[in-house]
VOBA-1610 file (N, C-alpha, C; in pm, whole numbers, padded with zeros to 5 digits, always signed):
BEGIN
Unk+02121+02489+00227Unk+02173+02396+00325Unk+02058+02346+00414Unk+02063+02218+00419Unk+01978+02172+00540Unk+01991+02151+00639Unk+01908+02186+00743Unk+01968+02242+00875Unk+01895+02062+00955Unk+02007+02056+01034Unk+02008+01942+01146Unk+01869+01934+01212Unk+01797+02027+01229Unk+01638+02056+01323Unk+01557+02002+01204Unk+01559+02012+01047Unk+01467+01922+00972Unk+01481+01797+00955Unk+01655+01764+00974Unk+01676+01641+00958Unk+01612+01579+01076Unk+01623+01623+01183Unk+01551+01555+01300Unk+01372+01515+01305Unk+01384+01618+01257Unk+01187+01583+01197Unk+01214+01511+01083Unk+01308+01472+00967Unk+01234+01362+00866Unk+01237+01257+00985Unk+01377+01252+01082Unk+01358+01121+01136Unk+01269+01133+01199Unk+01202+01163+01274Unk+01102+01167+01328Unk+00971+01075+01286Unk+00988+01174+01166Unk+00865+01117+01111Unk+00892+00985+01036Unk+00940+00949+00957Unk+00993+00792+00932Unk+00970+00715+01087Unk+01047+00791+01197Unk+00999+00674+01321Unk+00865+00650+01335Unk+00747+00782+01316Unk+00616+00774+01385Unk+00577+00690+01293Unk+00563+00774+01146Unk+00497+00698+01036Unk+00507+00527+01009Unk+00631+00490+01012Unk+00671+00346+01019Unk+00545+00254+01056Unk+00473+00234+01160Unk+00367+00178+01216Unk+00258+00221+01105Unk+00208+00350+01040Unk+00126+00394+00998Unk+00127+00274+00842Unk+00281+00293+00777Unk+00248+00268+00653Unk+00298+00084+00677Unk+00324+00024+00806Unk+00328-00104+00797Unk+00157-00181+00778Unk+00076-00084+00869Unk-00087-00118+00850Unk-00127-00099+00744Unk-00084-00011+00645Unk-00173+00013+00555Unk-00089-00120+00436Unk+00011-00135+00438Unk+00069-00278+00352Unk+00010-00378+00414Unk-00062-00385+00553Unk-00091-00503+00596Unk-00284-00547+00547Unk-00341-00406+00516Unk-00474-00374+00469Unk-00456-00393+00347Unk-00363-00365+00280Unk-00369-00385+00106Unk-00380-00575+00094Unk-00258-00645+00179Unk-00254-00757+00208Unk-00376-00810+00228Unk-00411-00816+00316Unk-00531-00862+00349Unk-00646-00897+00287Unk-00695-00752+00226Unk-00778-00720+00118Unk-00755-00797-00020Unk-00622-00836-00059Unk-00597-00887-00137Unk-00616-01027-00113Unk-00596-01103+00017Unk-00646-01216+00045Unk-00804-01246+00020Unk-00833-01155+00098Unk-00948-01167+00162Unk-01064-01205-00026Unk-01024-01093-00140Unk-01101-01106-00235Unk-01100-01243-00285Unk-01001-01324-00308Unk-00984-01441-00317Unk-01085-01495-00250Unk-01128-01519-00145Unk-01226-01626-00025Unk-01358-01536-00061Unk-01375-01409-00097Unk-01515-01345-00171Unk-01537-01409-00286Unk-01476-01429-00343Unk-01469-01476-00479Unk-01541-01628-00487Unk-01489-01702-00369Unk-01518-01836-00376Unk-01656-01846-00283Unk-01647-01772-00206Unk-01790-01807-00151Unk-01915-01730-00220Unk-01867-01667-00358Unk-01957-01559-00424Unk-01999-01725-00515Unk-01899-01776-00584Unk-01882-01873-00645Unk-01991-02008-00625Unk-01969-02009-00462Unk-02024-02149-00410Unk-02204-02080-00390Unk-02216-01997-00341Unk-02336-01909-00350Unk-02417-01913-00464Unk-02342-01898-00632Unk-02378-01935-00753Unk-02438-02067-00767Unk-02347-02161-00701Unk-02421-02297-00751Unk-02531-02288-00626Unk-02619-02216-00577Unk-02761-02246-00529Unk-02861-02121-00626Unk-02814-02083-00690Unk-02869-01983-00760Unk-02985-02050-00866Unk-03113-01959-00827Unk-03269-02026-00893Unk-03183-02029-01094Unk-03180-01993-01144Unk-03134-01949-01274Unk-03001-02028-01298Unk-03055-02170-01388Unk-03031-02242-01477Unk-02841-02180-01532Unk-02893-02085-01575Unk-02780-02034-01623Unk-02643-01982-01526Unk-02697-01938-01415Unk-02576-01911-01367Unk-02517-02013-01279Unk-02595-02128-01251Unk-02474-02200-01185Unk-02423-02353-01304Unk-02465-02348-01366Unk-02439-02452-01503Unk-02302-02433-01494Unk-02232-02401-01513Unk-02056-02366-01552Unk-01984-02321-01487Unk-01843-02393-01406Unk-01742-02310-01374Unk-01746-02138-01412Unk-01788-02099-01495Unk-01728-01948-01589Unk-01864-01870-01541Unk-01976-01954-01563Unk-02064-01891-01549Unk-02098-01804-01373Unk-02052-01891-01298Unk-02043-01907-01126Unk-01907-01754-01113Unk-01828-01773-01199Unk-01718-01678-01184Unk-01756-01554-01231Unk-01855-01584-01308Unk-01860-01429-01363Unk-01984-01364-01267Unk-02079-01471-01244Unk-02152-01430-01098Unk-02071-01390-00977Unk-01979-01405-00907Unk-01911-01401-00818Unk-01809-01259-00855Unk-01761-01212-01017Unk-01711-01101-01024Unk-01792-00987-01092Unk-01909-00996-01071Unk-02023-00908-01101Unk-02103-00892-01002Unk-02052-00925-00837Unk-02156-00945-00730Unk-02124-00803-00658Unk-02222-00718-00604Unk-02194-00614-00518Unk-02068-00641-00400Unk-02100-00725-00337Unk-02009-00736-00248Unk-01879-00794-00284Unk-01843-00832-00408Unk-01719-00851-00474Unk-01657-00681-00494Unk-01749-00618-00565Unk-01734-00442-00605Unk-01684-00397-00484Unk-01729-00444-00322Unk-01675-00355-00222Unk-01577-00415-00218Unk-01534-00531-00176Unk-01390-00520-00218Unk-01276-00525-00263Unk-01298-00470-00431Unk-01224-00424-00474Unk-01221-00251-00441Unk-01315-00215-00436Unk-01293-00076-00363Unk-01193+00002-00259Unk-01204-00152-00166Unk-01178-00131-00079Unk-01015-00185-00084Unk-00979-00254-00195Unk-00901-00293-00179Unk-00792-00141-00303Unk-00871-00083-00352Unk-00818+00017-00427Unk-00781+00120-00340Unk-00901+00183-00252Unk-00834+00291-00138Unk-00743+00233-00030Unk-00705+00095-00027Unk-00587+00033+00054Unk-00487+00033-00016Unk-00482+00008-00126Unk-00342+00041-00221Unk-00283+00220-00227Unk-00371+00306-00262Unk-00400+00421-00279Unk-00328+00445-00108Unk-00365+00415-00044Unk-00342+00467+00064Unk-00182+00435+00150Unk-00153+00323+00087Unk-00031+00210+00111Unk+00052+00318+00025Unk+00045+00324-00072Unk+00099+00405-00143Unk+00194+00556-00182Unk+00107+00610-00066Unk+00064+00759-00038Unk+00189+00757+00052Unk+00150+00698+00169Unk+00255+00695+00329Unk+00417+00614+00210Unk+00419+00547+00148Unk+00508+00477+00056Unk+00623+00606+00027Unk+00536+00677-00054Unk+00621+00767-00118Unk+00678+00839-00052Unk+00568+00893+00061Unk+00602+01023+00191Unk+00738+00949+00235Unk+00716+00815+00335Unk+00848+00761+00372Unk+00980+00782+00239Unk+00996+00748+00108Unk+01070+00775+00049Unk+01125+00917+00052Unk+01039+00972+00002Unk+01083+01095+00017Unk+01169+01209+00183Unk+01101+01122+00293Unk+01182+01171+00416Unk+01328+01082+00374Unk+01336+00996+00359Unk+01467+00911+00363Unk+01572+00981+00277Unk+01509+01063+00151Unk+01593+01091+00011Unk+01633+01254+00070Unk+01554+01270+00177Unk+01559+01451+00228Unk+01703+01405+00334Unk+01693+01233+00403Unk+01836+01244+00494Unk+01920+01256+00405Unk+01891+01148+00331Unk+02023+01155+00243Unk+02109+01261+00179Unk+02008+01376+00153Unk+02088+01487+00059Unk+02169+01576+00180Unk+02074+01555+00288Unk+02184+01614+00444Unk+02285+01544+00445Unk+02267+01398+00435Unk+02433+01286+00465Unk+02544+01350+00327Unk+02479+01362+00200Unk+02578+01421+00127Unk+02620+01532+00138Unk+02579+01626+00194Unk+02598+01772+00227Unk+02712+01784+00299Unk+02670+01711+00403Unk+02799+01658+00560Unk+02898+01639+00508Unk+02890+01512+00407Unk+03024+01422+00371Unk+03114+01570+00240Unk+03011+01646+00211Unk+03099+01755+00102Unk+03135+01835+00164Unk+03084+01860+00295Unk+03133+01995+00366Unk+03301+01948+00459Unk+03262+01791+00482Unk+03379+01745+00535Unk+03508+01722+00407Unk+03473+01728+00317Unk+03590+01733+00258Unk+03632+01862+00220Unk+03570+01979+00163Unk+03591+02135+00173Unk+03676+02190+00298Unk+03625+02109+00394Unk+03685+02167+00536Unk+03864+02070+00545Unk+03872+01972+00516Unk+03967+01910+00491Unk+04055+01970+00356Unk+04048+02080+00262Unk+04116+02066+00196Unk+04119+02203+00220Unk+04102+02280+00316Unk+04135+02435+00306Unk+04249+02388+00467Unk+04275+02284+00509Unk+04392+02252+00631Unk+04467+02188+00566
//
């Protein structure tokens, strides 16, 4: 049986956490923007590039721009923002699925108690 004092800490924590895992969806966001506008200024960067070859071609500029270090950070960065979005994701699920098995508990104990009157 789950006792009312844990249920009060999942809520709890769903209240604190809430803020925690809205930032980290808002960092995955972001990051996910943000590679887009890396991408293009990695891109536009290509066409001043000494070497013939890499700014000659749309494809060629793109593949400069997704082979550039600072493209690598962030996707990195955009991997430990998912990873991390993720993490607080599940935790919140899992407090919510811990009320719930208390709300079913309640609702079975209220009918047990209703059918022995």
């Amino acid at each position: 049986m789950i006792s009312e004092a844990k249920v009060e800490k999942a809520l709890e924590y769903m209240r604190v956490e809430s803020k925690a895992l809205a930032q980290a969806k808002g960092e995955r966001i972001y990051l996910q923007e943000f590679r887009k506008t890396q991408k293009a200024m990695l891109m536009q960067d290509a066409m001043n590039h000494p070497s013939e070859q890499v700014n000659k071609t749309a494809s060629s500029r793109e593949a400069y721009a997704y082979a550039h270090d600072d493209y690598v950070v962030i996707l990195n960065g955009l991997k430990a923002a998912v990873t991390d979005e993720e993490e607080k994701h599940w935790k919140m699920i899992a407090a919510q699925a811990f009320v719930e098995v208390w709300r079913t508990q309640q609702a079975n104990n209220r009918m047990v108690d209703r059918s022995h009157t």
